[in-house]
C-alpha positions in Angstrom: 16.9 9.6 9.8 18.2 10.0 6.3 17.0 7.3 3.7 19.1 5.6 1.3 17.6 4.7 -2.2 15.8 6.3 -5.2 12.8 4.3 -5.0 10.0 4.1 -2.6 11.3 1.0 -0.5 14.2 2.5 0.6 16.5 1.6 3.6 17.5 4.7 6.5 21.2 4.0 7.6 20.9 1.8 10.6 19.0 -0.8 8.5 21.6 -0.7 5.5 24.2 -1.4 7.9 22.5 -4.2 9.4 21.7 -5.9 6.6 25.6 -5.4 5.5 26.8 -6.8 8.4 24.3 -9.8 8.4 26.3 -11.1 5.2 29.4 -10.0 5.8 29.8 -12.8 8.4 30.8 -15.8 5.9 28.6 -18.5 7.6 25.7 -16.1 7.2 26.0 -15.7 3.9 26.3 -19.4 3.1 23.4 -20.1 5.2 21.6 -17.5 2.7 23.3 -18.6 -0.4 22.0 -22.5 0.5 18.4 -21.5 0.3 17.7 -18.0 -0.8 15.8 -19.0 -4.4 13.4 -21.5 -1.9 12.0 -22.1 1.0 13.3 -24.1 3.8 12.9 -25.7 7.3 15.4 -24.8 10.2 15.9 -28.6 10.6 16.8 -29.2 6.8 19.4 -26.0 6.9 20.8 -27.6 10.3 21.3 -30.8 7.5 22.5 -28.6 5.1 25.1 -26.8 7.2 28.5 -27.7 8.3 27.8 -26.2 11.8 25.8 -27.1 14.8 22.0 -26.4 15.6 22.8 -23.8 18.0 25.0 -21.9 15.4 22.4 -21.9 12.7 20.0 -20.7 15.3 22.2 -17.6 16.4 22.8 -16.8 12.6 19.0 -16.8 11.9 18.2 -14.7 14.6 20.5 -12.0 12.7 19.3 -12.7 9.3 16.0 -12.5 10.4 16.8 -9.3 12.3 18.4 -7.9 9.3 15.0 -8.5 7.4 16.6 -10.7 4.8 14.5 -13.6 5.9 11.2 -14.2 7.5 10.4 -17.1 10.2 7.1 -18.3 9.8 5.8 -21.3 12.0 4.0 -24.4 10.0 2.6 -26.6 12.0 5.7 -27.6 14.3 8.5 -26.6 11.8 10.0 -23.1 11.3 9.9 -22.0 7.6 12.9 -19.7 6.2 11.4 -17.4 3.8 14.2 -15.3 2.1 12.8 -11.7 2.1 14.0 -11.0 -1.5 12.3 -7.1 -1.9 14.4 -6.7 0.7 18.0 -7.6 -0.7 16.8 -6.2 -4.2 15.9 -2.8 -1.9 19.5 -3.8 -0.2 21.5 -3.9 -3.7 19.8 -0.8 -5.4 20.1 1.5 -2.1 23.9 0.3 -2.6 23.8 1.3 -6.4 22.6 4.4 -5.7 25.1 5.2 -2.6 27.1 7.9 -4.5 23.9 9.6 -6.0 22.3 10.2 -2.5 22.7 13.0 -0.6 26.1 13.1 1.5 26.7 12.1 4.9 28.8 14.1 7.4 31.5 11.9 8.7 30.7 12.5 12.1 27.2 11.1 11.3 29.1 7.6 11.0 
């Protein structure tokens, strides 16, 4: 699978376009832009957040598939960890999209 990036954490398609459609649902990217510079408990982003529980929950699961955040159990609380190599990785594979190697349209 090709790899997109110049650097040595770089991103192979499938993984770019998850990440890109992880925040390109709106709510998702609010959910990142409420704590993405800390860390945070499920139950204080449920506080946070204009939608319900079960909607945060669904919206973590993608982020968290997307590698943008982390879950990590603390005692009996989730912690959101915002994966931040891996949105600098995200933004400089995306710099560099026009200087990597070209890919066939019927590899899309």
């Amino acid at each position: 699978m090709q790899r997109v990036g110049m650097n040595q954490h770089q991103l192979n398609k499938d993984e770019l376009l998850r990440i890109s459609r992880a925040i390109s649902d709106t709510t998702r990217y609010a959910l990142l832009e409420i704590y993405f510079d800390q860390q945070i408990t499920v139950g204080e982003l449920c506080a946070e957040s204009t939608v319900s529980a079960a909607t945060v929950a669904h919206h973590i699961k993608i982020l968290n598939d997307a590698g943008l955040i982390q879950v990590k159990r603390q005692g009996r609380y989730r912690l959101l960890v915002a994966q931040g190599n891996r949105w600098e990785t995200y933004l400089e594979c995306l710099a560099n999209l026009g200087k990597a190697a070209p890919v066939s349209a019927t590899g899309l």
